[in-house]
GUPANU-190969 format. One record per residue (C-alpha): x, y, z; residue in one letter; residue number from 0. Coordinates in Angstrom, 3 decimals. Example, Ala and Ser with C-alpha at 12.3 -4.5 7.8 and 13.67 -1.06 7.14 Angstrom:
# residues 2
((12.300, -4.500, 7.800), A, 0)
((13.670, -1.060, 7.140), S, 1)
END
This chain:
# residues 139
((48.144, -28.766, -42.203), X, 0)
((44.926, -27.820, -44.747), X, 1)
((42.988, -30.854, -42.773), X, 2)
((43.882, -29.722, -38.987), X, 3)
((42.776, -25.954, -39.713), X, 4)
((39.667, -27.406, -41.180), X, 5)
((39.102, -29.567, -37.716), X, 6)
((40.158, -26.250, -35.815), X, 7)
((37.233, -24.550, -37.398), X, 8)
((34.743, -27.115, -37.567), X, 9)
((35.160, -27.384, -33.501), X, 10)
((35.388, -23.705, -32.900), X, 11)
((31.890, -23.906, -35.323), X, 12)
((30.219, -26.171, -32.899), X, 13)
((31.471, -24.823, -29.861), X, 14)
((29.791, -21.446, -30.719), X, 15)
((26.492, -23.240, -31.784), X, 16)
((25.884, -25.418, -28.736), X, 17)
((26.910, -22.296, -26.662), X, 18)
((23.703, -20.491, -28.222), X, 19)
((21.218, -22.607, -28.270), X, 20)
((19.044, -20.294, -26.125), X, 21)
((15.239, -18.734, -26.576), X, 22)
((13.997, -15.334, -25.738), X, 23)
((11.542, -12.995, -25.445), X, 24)
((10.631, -9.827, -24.087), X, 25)
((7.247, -9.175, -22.762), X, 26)
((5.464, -6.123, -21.371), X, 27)
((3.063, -5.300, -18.255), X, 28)
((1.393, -2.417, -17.381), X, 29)
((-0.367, -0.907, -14.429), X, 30)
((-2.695, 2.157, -14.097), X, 31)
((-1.257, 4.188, -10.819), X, 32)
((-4.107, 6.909, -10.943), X, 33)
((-5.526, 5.872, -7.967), X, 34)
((-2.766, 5.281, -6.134), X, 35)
((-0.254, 6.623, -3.841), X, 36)
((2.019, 4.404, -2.907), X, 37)
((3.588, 1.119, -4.204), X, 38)
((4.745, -1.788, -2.518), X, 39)
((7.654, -3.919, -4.246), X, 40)
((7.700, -7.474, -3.344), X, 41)
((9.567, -9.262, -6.297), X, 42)
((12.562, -11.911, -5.250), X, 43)
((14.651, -11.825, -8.231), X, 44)
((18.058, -11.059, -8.338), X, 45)
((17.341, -9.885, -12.115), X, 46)
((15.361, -6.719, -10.536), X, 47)
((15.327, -3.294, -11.426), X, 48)
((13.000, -0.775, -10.696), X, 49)
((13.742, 3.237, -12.226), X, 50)
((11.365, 5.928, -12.343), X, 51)
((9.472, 7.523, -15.478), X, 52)
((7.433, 10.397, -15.851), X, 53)
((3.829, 9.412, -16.489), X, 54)
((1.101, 7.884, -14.232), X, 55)
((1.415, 4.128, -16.023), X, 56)
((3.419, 1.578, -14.312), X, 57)
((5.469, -0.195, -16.996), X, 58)
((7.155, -3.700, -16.353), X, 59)
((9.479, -5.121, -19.007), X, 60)
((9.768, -8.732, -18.608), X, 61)
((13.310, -10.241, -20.787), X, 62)
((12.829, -14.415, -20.679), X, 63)
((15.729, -16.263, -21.775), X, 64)
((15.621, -20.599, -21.161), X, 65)
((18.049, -23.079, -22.450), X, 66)
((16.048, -24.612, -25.374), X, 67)
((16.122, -23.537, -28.795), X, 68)
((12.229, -24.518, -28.813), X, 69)
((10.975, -20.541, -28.699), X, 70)
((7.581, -22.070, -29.349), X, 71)
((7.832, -23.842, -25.632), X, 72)
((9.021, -20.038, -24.717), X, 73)
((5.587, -18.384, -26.213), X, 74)
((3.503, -20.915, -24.613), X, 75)
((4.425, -20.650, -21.093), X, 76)
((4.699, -17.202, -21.266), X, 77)
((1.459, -16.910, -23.257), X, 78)
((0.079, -18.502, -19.715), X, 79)
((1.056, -15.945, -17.725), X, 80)
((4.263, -18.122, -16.533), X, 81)
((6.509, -14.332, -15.585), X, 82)
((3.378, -12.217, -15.082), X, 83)
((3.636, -10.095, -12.304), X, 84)
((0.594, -9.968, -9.992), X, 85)
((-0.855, -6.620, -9.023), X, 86)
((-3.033, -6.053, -6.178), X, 87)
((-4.631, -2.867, -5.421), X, 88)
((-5.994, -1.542, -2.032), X, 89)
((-8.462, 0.922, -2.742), X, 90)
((-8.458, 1.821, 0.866), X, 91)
((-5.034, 2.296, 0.922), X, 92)
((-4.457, 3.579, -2.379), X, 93)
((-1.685, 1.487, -2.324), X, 94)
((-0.783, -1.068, -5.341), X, 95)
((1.240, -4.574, -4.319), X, 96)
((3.486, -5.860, -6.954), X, 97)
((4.441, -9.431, -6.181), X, 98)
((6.239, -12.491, -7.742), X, 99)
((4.674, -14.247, -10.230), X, 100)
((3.354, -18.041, -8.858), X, 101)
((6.241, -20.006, -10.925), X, 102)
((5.120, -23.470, -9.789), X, 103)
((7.124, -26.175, -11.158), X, 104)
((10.223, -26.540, -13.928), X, 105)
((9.957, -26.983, -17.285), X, 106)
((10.727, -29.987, -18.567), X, 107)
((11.139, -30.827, -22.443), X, 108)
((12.247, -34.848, -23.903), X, 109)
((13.319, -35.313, -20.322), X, 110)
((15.478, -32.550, -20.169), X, 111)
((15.016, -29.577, -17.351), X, 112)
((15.471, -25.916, -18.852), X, 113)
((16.668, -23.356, -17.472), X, 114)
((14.994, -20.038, -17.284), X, 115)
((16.813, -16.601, -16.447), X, 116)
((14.182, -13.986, -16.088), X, 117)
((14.914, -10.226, -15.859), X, 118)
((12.256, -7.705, -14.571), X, 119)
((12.684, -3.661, -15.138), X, 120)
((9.950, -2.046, -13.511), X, 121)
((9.020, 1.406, -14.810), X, 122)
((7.417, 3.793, -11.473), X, 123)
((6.210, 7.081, -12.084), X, 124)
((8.314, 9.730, -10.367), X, 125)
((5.609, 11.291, -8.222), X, 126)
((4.253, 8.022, -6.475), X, 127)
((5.931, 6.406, -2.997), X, 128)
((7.763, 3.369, -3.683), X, 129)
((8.644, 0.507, -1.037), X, 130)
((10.626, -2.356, -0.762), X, 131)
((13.332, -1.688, -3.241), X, 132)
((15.895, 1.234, -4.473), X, 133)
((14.617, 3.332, -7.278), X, 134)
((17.447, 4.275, -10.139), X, 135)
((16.529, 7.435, -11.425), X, 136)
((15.018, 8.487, -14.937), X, 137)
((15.687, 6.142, -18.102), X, 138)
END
């Protein structure tokens, strides 16, 4: 009986540590909407949320999370600018496109693809125009 619970516990052990053998990190953005009036919202992730803050900085919190353990792998790509958003600003316009980020090919590590699940919370001041997506409101 002593040698099944210890089985029992050394599977339920191992189940929970190849479960979390994850990396993340959370990175930040920012944007200066000054000289702006309006901005446009053209990010495809499911992971997207965009709320409003008082201010006049445009905030975007990036959360990274891939299926490696290697956080080093994690740092670098993101050190690259891997889940940067691109800004564009119209000065004619005074209007401020927020787009994707150009995430060009998988990452692959001793052969093995990883899996990336990238969340984006996008911080708008409350006085500027905002299209392309639903606002939530306040923090």
């Amino acid at each position: 009986m002593r040698t099944f619970l210890l089985i029992l516990s050394l599977l339920a052990a191992a189940a929970s540590i190849s479960v979390a053998q994850t990396s993340s990190i959370k990175l930040n953005q920012t944007f200066s909407s000054r000289e702006i009036n309006s901005i446009d919202v053209d990010i495809k992730n499911p992971n997207l949320q965009v709320k409003t803050i008082k201010g006049s900085i445009i905030v975007v919190e990036i959360s990274i999370e891939i299926s490696s353990t290697n956080f080093r792998l994690l740092e670098f790509v993101a050190d690259k600018g891997r889940y940067n958003i691109l800004g564009k600003f119209d000065k004619e316009n005074k209007r401020l496109s927020l787009k994707d980020p150009k995430i060009k090919d998988e990452i692959k590590f001793k052969g093995r693809t990883i899996q990336e699940k990238v969340i984006y919370t996008v911080y708008i001041p409350e006085n500027k125009k905002v299209n392309g997506v639903d606002l939530v409101a306040g923090r």
